[in-house]
C-alpha atoms as one frame of an Amber mdcrd trajectory, in Angstrom:
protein
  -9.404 -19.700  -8.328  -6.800 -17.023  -9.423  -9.476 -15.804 -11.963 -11.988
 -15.388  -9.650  -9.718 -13.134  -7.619  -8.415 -11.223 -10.447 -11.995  -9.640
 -11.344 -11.976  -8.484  -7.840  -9.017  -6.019  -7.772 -10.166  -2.608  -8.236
  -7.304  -0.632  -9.271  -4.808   0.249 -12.091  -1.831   0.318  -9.634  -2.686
  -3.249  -8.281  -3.016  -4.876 -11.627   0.207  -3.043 -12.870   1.827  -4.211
  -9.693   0.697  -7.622 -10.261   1.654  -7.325 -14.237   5.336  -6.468 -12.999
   5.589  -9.686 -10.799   4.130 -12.021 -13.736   7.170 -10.621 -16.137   9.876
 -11.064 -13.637   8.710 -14.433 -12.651   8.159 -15.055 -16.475  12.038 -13.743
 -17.024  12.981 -15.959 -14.403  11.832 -19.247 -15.616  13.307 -18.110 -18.920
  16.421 -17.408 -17.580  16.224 -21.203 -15.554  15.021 -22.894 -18.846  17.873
 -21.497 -21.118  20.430 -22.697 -18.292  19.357 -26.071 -18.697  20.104 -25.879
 -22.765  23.622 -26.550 -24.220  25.116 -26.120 -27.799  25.157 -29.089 -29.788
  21.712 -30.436 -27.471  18.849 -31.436 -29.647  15.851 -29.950 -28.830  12.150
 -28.861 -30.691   9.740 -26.663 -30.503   6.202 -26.322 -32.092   5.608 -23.507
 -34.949   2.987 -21.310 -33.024   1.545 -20.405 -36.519   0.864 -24.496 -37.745
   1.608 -26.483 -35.447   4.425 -28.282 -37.009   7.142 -29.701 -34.353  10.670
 -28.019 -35.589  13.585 -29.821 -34.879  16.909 -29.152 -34.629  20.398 -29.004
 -32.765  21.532 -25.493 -30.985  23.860 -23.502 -31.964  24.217 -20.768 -29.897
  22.226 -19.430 -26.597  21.431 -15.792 -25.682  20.062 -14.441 -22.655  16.037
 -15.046 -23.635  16.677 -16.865 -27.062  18.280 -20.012 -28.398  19.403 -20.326
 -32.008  18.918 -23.462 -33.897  19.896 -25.184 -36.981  17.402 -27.792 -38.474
  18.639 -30.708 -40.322  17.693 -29.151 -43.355  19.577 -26.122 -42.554  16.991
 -23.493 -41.843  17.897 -21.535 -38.958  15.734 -20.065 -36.432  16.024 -18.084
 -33.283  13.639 -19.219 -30.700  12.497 -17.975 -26.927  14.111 -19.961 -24.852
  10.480 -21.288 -23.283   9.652 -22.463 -26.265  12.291 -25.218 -26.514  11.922
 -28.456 -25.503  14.546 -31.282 -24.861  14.682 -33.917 -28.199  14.662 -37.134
 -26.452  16.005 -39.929 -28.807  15.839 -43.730 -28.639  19.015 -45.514 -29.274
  19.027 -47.310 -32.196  19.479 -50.748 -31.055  16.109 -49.711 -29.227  14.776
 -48.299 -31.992  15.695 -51.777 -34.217  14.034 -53.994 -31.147  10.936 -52.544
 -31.140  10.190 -52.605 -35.254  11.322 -56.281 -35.206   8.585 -56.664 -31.702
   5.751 -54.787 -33.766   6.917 -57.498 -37.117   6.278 -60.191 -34.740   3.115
 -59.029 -33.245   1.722 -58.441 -36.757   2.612 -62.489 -37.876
């Protein structure tokens, strides 16, 4: 739908127009996502070059990044959009469900 509509503008000054709205609404769900990040919160994000998930806890949050120290102790500073909330299983949880999956296996 929106693609379809964007081959039909015909000018420079509307597509700039439209560029400047995409980066402010872009800043502004930047600016929303880092608000919902605290120091110490575990988080991830994926490497955009492999793949890999990164892990690790923050350390400190800037206005479009958020710094973060892996458990091996690399450190990386990271957009803000890129992170995503760690969420962890207790480990009584955790415990329950290997000794379910021993069972299932016997």
């Amino acid at each position: 739908m929106i693609d379809s509509e964007i081959w039909n503008i015909d000018t420079l000054d509307e597509i700039n127009r439209i560029s400047g709205i995409l980066h402010q609404r872009r800043d502004e769900l930047v600016r929303r996502m880092t608000m919902t990040i605290n120091v110490g919160a575990n988080v991830y994000f994926i490497h955009s070059k492999d793949g890999r998930k990164i892990c690790g806890t923050v350390t400190k949050i800037n206005q479009k990044t958020v710094k973060l120290l892996t458990d091996t102790g690399v450190r990386w500073t990271v957009s803000s959009s890129l992170i995503h909330p760690q969420v962890s299983q207790p480990k009584e949880n955790i415990a329950d469900n290997i000794q379910d999956a021993l069972k299932m296996m016997h």
